[in-house]
C-alpha positions in Angstrom: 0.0 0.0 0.0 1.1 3.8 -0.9 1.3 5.9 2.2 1.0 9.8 2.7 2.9 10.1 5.8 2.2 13.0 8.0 4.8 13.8 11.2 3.3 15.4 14.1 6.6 16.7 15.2 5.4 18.3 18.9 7.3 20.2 21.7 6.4 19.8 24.8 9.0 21.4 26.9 8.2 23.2 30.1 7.0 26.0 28.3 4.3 24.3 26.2 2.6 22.9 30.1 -1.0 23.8 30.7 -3.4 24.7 28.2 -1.4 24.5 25.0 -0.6 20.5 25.7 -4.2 20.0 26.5 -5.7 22.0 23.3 -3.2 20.1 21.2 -4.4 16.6 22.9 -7.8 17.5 22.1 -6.9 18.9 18.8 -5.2 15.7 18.0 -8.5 13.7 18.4 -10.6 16.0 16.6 -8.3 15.5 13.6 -8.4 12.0 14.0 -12.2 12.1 14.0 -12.4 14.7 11.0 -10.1 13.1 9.0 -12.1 9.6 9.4 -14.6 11.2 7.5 -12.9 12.0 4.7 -12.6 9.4 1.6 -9.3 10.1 0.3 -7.7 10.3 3.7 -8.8 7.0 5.0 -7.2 5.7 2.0 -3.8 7.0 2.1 -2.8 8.9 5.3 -0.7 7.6 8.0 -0.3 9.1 11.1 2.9 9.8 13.6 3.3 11.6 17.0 6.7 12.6 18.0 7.7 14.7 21.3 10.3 16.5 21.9 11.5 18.3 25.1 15.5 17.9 26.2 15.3 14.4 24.3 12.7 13.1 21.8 10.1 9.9 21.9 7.9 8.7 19.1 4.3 8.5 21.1 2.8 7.2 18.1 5.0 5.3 15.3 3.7 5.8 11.5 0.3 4.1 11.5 -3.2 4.0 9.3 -5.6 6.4 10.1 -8.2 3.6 11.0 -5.8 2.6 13.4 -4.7 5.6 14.6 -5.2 6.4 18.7 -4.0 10.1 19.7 -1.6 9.6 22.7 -1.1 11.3 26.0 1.3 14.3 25.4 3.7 14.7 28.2 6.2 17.1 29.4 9.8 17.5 29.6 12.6 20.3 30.1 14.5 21.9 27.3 14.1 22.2 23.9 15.9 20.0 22.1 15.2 20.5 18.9 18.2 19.4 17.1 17.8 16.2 18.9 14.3 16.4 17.4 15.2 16.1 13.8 17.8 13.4 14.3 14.3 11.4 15.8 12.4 12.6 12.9 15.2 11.9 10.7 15.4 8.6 11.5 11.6 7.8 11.4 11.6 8.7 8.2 14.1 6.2 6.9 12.5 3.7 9.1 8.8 4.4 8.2 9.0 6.1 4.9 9.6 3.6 1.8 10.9 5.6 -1.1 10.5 5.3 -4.8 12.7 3.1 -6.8 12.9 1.5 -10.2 11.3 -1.0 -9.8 8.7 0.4 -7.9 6.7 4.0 -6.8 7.2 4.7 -3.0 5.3 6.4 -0.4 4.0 10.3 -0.9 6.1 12.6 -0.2 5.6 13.0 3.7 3.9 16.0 5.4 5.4 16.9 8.8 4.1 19.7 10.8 6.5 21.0 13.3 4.8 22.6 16.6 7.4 25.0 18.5 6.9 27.7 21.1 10.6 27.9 21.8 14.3 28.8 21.6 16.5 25.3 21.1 18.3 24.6 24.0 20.8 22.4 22.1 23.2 22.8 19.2 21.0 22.2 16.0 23.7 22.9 13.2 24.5 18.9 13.1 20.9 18.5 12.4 20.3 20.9 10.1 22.9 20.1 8.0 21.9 16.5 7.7 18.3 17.9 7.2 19.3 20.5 3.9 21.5 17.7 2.7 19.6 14.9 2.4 15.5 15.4 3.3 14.9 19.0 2.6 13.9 18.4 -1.3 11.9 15.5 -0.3 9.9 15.9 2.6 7.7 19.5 3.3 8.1 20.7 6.6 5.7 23.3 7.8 7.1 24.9 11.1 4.1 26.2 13.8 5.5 28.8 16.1 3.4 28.7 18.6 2.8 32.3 20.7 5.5 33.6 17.5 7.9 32.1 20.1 9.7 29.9 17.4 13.0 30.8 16.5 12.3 31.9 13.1 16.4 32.4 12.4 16.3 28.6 12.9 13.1 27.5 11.5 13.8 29.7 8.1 16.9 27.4 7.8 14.3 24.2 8.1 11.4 25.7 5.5 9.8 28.7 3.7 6.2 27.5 5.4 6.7 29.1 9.0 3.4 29.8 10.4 3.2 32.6 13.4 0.3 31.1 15.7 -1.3 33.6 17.7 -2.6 31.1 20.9 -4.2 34.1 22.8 -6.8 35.0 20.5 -10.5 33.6 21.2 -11.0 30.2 19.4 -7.8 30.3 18.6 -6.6 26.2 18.7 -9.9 25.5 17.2 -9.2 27.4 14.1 -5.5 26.1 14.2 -6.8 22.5 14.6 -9.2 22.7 11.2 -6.5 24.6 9.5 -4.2 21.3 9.9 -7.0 19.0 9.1 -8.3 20.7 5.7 -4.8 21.1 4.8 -4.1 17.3 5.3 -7.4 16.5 3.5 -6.4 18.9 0.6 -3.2 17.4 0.3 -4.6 13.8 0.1 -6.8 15.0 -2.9 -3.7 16.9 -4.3 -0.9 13.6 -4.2 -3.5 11.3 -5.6 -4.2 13.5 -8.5 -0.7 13.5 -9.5 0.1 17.0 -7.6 1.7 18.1 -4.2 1.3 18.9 -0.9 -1.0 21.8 -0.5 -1.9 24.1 2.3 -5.1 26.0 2.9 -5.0 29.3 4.0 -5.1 29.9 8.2 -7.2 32.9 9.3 -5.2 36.3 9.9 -7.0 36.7 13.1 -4.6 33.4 14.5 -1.6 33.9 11.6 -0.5 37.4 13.5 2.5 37.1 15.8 5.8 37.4 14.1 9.2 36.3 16.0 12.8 37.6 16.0 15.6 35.6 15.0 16.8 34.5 18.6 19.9 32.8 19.1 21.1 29.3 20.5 21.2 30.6 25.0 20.4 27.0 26.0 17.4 28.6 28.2 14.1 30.2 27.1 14.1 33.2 29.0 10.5 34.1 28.2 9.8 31.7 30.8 10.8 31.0 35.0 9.9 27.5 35.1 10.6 25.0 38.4 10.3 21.4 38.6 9.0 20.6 42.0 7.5 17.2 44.3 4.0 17.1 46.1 5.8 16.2 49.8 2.6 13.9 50.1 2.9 12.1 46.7 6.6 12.9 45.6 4.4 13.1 42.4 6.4 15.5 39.9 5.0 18.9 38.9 6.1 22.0 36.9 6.1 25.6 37.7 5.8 28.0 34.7 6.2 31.9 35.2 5.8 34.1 32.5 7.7 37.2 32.1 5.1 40.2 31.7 7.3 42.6 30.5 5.3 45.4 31.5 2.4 44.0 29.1 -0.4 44.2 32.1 -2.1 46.4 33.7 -3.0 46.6 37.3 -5.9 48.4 39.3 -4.4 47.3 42.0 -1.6 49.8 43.3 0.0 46.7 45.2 0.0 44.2 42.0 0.6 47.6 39.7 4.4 47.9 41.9 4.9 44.3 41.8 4.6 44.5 37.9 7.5 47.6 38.0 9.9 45.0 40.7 9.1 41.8 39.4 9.9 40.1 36.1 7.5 36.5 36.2 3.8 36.5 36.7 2.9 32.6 37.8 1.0 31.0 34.6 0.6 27.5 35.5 1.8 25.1 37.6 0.8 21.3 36.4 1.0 17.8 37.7 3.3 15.5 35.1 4.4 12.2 35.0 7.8 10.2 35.6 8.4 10.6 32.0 9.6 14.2 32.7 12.8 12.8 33.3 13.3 10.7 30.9 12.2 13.5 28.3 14.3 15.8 29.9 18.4 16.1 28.9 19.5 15.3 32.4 22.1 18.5 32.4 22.0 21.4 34.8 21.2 24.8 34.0 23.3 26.3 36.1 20.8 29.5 36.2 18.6 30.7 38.8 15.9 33.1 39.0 15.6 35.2 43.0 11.7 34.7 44.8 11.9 38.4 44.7 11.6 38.5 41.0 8.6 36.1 41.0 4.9 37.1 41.6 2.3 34.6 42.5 2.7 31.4 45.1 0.9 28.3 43.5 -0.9 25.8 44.9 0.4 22.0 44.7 -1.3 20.7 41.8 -1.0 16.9 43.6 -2.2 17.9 46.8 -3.3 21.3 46.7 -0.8 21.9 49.6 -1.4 26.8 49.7 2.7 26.6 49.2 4.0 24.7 46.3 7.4 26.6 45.8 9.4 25.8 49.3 13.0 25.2 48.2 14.9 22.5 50.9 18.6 23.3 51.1 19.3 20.4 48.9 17.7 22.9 46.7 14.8 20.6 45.8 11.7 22.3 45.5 8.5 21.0 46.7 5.1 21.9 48.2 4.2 22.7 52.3 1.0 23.6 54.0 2.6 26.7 56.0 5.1 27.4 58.4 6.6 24.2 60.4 8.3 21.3 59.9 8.4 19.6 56.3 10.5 16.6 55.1 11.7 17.4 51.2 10.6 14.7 49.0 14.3 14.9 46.9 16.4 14.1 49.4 14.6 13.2 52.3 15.8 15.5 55.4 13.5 17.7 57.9 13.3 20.8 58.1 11.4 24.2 59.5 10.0 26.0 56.8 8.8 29.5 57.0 6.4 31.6 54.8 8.6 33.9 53.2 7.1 37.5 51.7 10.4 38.8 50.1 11.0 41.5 52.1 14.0 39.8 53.4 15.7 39.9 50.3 14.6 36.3 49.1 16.6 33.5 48.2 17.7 32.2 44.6 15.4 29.4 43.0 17.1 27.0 40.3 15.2 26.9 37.3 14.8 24.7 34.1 15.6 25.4 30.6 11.8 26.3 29.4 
């Protein structure tokens, strides 16, 4: 059988926790079920899921639509997105049968790449691989999610680079049909003898540019933490968002935080095991001081009011309130105490984003 293979190629670094992994999980379903509909596609497409954080996994390896099942997207710290193509890379020549002599191969394959992100690792490897030898056969359609992609990178990759504003209302919805009626035109297109073709995403979602930002090995845009409920020692991630003066406040209190402080508290999440294994394993080596952070979250595990403590190990993890709390890293006591900043604070060590 002649496949169309199509690549979900998704990040799901620490930046991408929260709402954008659970629209996409959703989105990814919706597809499925859309695309089920659709003659030509149940005919020819094959589906793939790969994530990518500090390493990459294929969720999902290249499978018929009939048999498709959307998988759980998790989360993981950094951005590794040369690591990313070498996955993706290697799918290909494991999945993708090409055309011979002595016989016609698979469509050319369809990946969309889904970013909100500066790489944390060194990509150049990767891309040259990628311009040498899969550039002029696969299309690649780069998704910069929030305009947060690194367009200086992703130009390198393709000429489709699609700015995806994810604050406007309906805004995944839109995105999700936009993949969906571009896979189903494509079907039509490579069965009729032409090529891939994409249809047109609304302006009202197609609006947020990004600058060409270089290789830092952190996302700055973000504070993010990796904590432990001290009930569960169940995982969760922190994200803090920096507001650069974007938001208002009525509030004279909140309106001189926003003038001190650099991160506004976005999200803190639950996440699986699999964190770590997603994750590249290497320090950071950067912190971020409580005094530049507002918001305290909750524990997402056990809904703890602190979920931000930091042990001396420098583990942090979640506490009711002042007292005595054992730290779920490393597994001394100690007396905690409610901290408002006033005392200077104390430096937090963060993950890449």
């Amino acid at each position: 059988m002649r496949k169309f293979p199509i690549f979900l190629l998704i990040d799901v670094s620490e930046s991408m926790a929260g709402d954008a992994l659970v629209q996409l999980e959703s989105g990814m379903r919706q597809i499925t079920a859309d695309l089920m509909q659709d003659p030509y596609a149940l005919e020819t497409a094959w589906l793939s899921v790969i994530a990518f954080a500090g390493r990459a996994r294929t969720l999902v390896p290249l499978t018929e639509l009939t048999e498709f099942v959307p998988p759980h997207l998790p989360v993981g710290g950094g951005t590794g997105l040369g690591g990313a193509l070498v996955h993706l890379m290697d799918e290909i020549d494991r999945s993708v049968t090409p055309s011979s002599p002595e016989q016609k191969g698979d469509w050319k394959p369809l990946v969309f790449l889904m970013t909100d992100g500066v790489p944390t690792d060194n990509a150049e490897s990767a891309l040259r691989r990628w311009k040498e030898k899969y550039a002029h056969r696969v299309a690649l359609v780069a998704v910069s999610i929030g305009g947060g992609g690194d367009q200086a990178i992703l130009s390198r990759l393709t000429n489709d680079i699609i700015p995806f504003d994810d604050t406007v209302d309906g805004a995944f919805k839109k995105f999700i049909t936009w993949i969906t009626n571009s896979v189903k035109s494509s079907t039509r297109s490579v069965t009729a003898g032409g090529g891939i073709t994409l249809t047109k995403i609304g302006d009202d979602v197609s609006g947020r540019g990004s600058g060409g930002m270089p290789f830092e090995a952190l996302d700055d845009r973000y504070a993010v933490f990796v904590g432990r409920c001290t009930d569960t020692k169940a995982p969760y991630v922190v994200k803090y968002e920096r507001h650069m003066n974007r938001i208002g406040a009525q509030d004279p209190h909140l309106a001189e935080l926003f003038k001190t402080r650099e991160y506004l508290l976005k999200a803190a999440v639950p996440v699986q095991q699999d964190y770590f294994e997603l994750s590249d394993g290497s320090k950071t080596d950067h912190s971020v001081s409580s005094t530049q952070l507002i918001g305290q979250p909750d524990c997402p595990h056990c809904h703890a009011q602190f979920g931000m403590a930091v042990c001396g190990c420098g583990g942090i993890h979640c506490v009711s309130g002042d007292g005595e709390a054992t730290c779920p890293w490393c597994g001394k006591t100690a007396t905690y105490g409610v901290s408002d900043g006033s005392d200077g604070g104390f430096d937090i060590g963060r993950g890449r984003g």
